[in-house]
C-alpha positions as CSV (number, residue, x, y, z in Angstrom):
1,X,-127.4,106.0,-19.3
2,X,-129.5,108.5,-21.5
3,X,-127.3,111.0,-20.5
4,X,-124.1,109.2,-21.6
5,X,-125.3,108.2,-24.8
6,X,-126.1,112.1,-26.0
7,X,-123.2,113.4,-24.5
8,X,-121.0,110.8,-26.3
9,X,-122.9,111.9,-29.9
10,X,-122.4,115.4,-29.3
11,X,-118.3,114.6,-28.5
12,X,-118.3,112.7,-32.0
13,X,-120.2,115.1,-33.4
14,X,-117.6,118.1,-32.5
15,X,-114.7,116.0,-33.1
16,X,-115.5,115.8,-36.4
17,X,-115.9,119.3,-36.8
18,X,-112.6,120.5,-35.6
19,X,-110.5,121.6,-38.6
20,X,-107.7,119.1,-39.4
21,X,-104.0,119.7,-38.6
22,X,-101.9,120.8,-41.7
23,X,-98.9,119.4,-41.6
24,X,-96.0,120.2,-44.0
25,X,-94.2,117.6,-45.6
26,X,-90.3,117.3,-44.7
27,X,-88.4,118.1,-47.1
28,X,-86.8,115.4,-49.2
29,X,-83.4,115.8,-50.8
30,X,-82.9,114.8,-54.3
31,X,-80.2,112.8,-55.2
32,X,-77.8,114.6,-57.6
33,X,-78.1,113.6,-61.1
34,X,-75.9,110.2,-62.2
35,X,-73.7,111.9,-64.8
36,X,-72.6,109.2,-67.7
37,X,-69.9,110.1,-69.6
38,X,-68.4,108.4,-72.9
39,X,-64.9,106.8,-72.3
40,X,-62.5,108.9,-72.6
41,X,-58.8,108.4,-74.6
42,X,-56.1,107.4,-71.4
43,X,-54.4,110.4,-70.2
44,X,-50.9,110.2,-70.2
45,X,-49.4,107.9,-67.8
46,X,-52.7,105.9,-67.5
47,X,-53.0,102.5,-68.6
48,X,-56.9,101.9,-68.1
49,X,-59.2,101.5,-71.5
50,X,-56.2,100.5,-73.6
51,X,-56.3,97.7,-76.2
52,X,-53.1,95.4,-76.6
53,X,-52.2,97.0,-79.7
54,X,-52.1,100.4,-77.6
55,X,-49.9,98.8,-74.6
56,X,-47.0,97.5,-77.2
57,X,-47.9,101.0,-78.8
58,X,-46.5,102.6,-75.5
59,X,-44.4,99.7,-73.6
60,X,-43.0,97.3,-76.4
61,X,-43.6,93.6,-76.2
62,X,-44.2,92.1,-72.9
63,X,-42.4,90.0,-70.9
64,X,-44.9,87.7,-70.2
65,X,-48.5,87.4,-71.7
66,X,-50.9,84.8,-70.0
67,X,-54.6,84.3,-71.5
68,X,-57.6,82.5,-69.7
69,X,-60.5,82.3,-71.7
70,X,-61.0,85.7,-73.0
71,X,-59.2,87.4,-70.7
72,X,-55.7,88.4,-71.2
73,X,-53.0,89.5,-68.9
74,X,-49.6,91.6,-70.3
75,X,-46.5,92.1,-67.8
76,X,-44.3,94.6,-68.7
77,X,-41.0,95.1,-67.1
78,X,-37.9,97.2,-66.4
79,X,-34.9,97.3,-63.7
80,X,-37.0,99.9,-61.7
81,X,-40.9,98.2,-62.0
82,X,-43.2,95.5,-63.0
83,X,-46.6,96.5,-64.7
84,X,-49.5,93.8,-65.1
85,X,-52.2,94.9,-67.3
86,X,-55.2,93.0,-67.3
87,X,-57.5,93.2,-70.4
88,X,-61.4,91.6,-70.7
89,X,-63.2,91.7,-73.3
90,X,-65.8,95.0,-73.8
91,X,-69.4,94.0,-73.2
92,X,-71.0,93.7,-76.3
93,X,-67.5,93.8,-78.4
94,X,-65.1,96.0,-79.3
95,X,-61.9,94.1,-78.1
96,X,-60.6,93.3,-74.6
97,X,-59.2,96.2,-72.8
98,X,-57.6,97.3,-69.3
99,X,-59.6,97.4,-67.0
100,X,-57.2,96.5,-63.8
101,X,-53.4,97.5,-63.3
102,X,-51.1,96.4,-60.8
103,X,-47.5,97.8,-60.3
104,X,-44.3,97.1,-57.9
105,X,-40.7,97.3,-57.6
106,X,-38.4,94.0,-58.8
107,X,-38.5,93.4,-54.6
108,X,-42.4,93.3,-54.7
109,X,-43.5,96.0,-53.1
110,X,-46.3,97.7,-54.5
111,X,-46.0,101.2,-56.5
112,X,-47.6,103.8,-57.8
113,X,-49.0,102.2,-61.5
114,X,-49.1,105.8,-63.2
115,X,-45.4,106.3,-62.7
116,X,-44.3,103.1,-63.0
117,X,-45.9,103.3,-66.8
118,X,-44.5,106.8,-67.2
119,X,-41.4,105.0,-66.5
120,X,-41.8,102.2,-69.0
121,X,-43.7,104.2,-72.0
122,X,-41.0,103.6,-74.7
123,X,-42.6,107.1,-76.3
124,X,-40.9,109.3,-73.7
């Protein structure tokens, strides 16, 4: 047992001694910057971020307007399409705008929103 308990020390002893291990982090990938941008006037064709004035601006009156609390939805329609715009209200004010489209033909089959507003926009 004397033996043991010296050669057990000098193992602790050494151990302790040894230089540690570097060890290189791994490299971590940093996300990519959130980019915020200011709202930007509706490109032509798009109906998102426009008021009610600017939808009778481009379409004329609507066909059917339904509100639910502050919310409002315009239908707009021709022989070729049916457009629903549905407006909220801005968070912290400013007026309700579009924030969701939906298009399709008279049979009810969806379509492409953008042309189906190119097709109603009274301006063209």
């Amino acid at each position: 047992m004397r033996r043991i308990v010296p050669v057990i020390a000098l193992t602790f002893v050494l151990a302790s001694c040894a230089a540690p291990r570097e060890t290189t982090p791994a490299p971590v990938a940093a996300a990519p910057p959130a980019v915020v941008t200011a709202p930007q006037p509706p490109e032509a064709g798009a109906v998102i971020g426009m008021t009610a004035g600017d939808l009778f601006a481009h379409f004329g009156p609507p066909a059917l307007q339904v509100r639910e609390g502050g919310s409002l939805k315009l239908q707009f329609r021709s022989p070729t399409c049916v457009l629903d715009a549905y407006l909220y209200p801005a968070p912290g004010g400013g007026g309700a705008r579009v924030t969701h489209v939906d298009a399709r033909l008279p049979s009810g089959v969806d379509t492409n929103s953008a042309a189906c507003a190119a097709h109603l926009d009274r301006r063209s």
